[in-house]
N, C-alpha and C positions, 0 to 999 in steps of 0.2 A: 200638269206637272212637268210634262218634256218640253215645255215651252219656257216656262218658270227655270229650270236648271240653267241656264246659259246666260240669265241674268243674276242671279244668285252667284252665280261662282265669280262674274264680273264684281258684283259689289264686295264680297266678302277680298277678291284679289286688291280692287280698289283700297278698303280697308286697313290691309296689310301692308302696305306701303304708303299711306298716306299716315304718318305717327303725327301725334300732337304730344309734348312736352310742357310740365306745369313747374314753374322753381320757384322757391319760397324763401331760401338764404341760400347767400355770400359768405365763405368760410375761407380763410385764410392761413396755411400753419408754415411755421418756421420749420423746417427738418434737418437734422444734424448727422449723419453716419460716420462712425471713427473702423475701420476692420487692423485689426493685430497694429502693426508698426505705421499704417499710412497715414499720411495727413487728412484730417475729418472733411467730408465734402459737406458743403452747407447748400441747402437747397429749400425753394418758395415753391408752396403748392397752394394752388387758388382754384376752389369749386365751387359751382353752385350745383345746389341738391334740392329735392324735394323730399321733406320730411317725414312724410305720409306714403312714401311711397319708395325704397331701395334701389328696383330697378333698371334704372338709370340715371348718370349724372352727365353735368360738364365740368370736361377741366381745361384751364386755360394756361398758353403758354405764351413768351414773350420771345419773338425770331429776331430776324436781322431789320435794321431798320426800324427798332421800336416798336414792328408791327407785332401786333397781338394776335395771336390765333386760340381757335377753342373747338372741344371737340366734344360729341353727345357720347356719349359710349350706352349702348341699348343692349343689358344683357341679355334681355330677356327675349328679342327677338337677334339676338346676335349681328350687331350694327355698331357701326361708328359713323356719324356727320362729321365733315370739315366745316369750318365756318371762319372768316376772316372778321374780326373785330374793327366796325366803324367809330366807334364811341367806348371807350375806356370809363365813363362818369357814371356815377351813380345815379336815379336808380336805373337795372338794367333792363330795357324794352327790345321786343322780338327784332325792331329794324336794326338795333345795333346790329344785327350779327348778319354779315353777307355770307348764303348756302355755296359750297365748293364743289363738293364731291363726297358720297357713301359710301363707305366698305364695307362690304361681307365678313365679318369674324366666323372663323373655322367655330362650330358647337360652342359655347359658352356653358350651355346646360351639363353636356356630357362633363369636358374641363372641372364646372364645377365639383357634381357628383363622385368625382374620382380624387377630389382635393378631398371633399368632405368626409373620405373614409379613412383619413389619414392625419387629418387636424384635429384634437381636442384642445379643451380649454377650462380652464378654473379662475373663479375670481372669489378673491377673500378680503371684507371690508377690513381694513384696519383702523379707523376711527376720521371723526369729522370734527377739523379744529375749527377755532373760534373766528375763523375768518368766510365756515359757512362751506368750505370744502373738501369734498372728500376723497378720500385716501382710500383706493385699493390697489392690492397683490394679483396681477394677473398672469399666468402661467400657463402655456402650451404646451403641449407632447405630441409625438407621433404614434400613442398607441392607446387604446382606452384604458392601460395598466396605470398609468396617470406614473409613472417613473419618469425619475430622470427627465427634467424639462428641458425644450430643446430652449425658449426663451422664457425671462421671468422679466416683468415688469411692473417699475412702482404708477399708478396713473394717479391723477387729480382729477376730478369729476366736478363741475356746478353747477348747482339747478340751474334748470334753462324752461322757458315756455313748450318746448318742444323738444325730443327726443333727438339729439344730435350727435351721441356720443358714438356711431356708428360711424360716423365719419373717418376722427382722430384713430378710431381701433382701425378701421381697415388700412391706416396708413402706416402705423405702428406694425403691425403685425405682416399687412401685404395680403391680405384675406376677404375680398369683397362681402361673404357670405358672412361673416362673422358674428355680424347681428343675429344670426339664428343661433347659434353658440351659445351666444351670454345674454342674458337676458340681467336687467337692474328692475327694481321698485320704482324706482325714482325715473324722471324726467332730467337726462344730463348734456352737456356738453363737454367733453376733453379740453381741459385747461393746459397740461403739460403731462409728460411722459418720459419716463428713462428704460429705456429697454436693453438686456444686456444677454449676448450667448456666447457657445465657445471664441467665434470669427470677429464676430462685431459688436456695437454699442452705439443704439439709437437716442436721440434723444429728439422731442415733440413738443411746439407751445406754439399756442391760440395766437395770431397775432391780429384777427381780426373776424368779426360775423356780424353782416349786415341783412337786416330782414329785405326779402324783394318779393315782387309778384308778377312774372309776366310767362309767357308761354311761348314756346316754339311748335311751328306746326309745319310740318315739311310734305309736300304733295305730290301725288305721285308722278304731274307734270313736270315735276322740279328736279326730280334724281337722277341721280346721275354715276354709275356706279364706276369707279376704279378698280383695276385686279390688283388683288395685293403685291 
């Protein structure tokens, strides 16, 4: 066994660092934020996720020069990949994306825990029109007394093959965990959203979801970490 220990702990450190990443769609939403008197910022947010799995996603951003960058966010091992985009086109395969640099996220887990003792959530169907979707009333608080919500919002819901409506909500709300929150019957996608509190007034729409299938798998020859 004292021979065995020192390769065991090699592989399992091996393990830890060598992550592999599966994504399944391309999600696209429009985002609108207006706060009291200022002019609404309008903002493009582009993910791929894997639906099967919360954990982790990427989001991609567009810098100077057209160039596209995209970034793994690992909550669950508290990590961020950089990755510079070679290909923009559809569909998305592991070489498009050239590996940069990893960062360390301060606990993720903790952050979380200490959010989720302080965020509740309600959601009440209000009916499903003739166009196939649905209408609910979602509503947040800061206390389990369910008073006084801190935001209320109208969402739109449509079947969807796969369970994607955790996306839309963590974007509306700003709540990665969320999906633990609210659970639906249904299989949805967030179609639009108007969210409204004291400060500000969100509004949220689909402007696009393309199915994909490829993988990223970063080694641990490969990392490369940055300090924050």
């Amino acid at each position: 066994m004292k021979k065995l220990m020192p390769l065991f702990l090699i592989f399992a450190f091996t393990n830890l660092f060598s992550q592999e990443y599966h994504f399944d769609y391309y999600i696209q939403y429009k985002y609108e934020i207006k706060r009291n008197k200022e002019q609404p910022e309008i903002m493009d947010f582009q993910y791929a996720v894997n639906s099967q799995d919360h954990s982790y996603d990427i989001s991609f951003r567009s810098g100077k020069n057209r160039i596209v960058s995209a970034v793994i966010t690992d909550f669950k091992n508290s990590l961020q990949h950089y990755f510079e985009i070679r290909n923009t086109g559809f569909s998305l395969k592991e070489n498009n994306f050239n590996y940069i640099y990893s960062v360390k996220m301060p606990s993720v887990k903790k952050q979380f825990e200490e959010e989720s003792k302080r965020r509740f959530f309600t959601s009440d169907f209000i009916d499903k029109g003739p166009d196939g979707l649905s209408h609910h009333l979602i509503k947040e608080f800061n206390n389990q007394k369910l008073k006084e919500p801190r935001m209320s919002a109208e969402v739109v819901f449509a079947d969807f093959k796969d369970d994607l409506s955790f996306v839309g909500l963590c974007l509306l709300f700003d709540y990665h965990e969320i999906y633990d929150k609210l659970k639906f019957g249904n299989k949805f996608i967030l179609k639009s959203a108007s969210g409204k509190s004291n400060n500000f007034k969100i509004d949220i729409s689909l402007e696009a979801v393309e199915p994909q299938n490829f993988d990223i798998k970063i080694n641990q020859d490969q990392l490369s970490f940055k300090k924050n």
